[in-house]
C-alpha positions as CSV (number, residue, x, y, z in Angstrom):
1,X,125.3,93.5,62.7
2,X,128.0,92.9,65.5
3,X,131.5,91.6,64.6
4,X,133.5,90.0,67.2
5,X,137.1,91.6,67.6
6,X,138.2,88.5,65.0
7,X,136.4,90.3,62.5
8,X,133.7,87.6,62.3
9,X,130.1,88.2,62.9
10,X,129.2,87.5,66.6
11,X,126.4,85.1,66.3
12,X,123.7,84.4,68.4
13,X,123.8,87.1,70.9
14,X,122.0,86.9,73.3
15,X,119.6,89.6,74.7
16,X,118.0,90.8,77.6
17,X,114.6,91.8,77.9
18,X,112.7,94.1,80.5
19,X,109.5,93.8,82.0
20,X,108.1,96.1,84.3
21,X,105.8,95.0,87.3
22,X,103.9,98.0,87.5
23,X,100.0,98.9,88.6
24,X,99.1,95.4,88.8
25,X,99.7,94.4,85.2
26,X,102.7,93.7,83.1
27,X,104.1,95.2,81.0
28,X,104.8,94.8,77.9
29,X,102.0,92.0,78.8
30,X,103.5,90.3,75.4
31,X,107.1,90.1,74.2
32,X,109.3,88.0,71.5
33,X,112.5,86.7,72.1
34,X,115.4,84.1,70.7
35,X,116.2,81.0,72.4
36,X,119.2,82.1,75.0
37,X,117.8,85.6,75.9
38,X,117.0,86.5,79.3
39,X,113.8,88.0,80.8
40,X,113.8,90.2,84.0
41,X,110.7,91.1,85.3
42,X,111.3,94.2,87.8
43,X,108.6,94.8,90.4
44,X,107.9,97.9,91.1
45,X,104.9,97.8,92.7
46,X,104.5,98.3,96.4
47,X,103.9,94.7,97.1
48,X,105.0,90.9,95.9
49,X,104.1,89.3,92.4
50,X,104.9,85.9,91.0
51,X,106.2,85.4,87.2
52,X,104.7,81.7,87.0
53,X,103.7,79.4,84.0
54,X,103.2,76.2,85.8
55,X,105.9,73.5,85.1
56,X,107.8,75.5,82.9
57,X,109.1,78.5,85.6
58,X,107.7,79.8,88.7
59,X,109.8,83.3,90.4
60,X,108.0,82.6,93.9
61,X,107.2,86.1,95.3
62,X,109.1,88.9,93.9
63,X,109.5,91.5,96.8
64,X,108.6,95.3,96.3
65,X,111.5,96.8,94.4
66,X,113.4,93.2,93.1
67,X,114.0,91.8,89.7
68,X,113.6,87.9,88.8
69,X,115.4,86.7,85.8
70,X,114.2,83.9,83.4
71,X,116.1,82.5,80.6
72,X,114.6,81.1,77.1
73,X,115.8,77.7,76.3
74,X,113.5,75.8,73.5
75,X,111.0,77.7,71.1
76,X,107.5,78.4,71.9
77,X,104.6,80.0,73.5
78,X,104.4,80.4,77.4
79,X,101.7,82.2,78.9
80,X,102.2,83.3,82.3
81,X,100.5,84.6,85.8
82,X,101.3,86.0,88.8
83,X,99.5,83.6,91.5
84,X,98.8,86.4,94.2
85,X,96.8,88.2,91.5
86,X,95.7,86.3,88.6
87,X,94.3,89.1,86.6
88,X,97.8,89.9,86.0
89,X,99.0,87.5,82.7
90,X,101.6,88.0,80.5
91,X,103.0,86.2,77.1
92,X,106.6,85.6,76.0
93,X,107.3,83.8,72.3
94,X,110.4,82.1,71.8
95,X,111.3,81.6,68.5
C-alpha cells in the first residue's frame, strides 16, 4: 500500500501499462487494468502499426521506434487491431 506524505493511503493510483509492438504481434496480446491507467503501446518493429478498436480509440500509424498512449476511462472489454495487419489483435479489460 502507498501512503501519501499526509500519512493517508494514496487512492486510486493510477498505473501505466507497457505493450510491446514486436514481430508482428502484441504483446502481452491481453492485459487488465483500472479505470484511469494508461496504455503505451511501443513499436518496435521496423515498420508502422495501428492500436485501433473502432469507435472507442484509433493511434493512426505508429512509426518504427514510437510509443502511442491510451488512457482507460469506463469499465469493460475492448478488443483491438492494428489495421495495416489484422492478424495482429490484442485485448485490454478495464475493470
Amino acid at each position: 500500500m502507498f501512503v501519501a506524505a499526509t500519512g493517508s493511503p494514496a487512492a486510486a493510483l493510477a498505473g501505466e501499462h507497457l505493450v510491446a509492438i514486436d514481430g508482428v504481434k502484441f504483446e502481452p496480446a491481453a492485459i487488465t487494468v483500472r479505470p484511469g491507467d494508461t496504455v503505451a503501446w511501443s513499436n518496435k518493429d521496423p515498420f508502422p502499426h495501428t492500436v485501433t478498436d473502432r469507435g472507442v480509440f484509433d493511434s493512426k500509424e505508429i512509426a518504427p521506434g514510437k510509443t502511442w498512449k491510451w488512457t482507460a476511462r469506463k469499465p469493460g472489454v475492448y478488443d483491438y487491431v492494428c489495421t495495416l495487419h489484422p492478424n495482429m489483435k490484442g485485448t485490454i479489460t478495464v475493470k
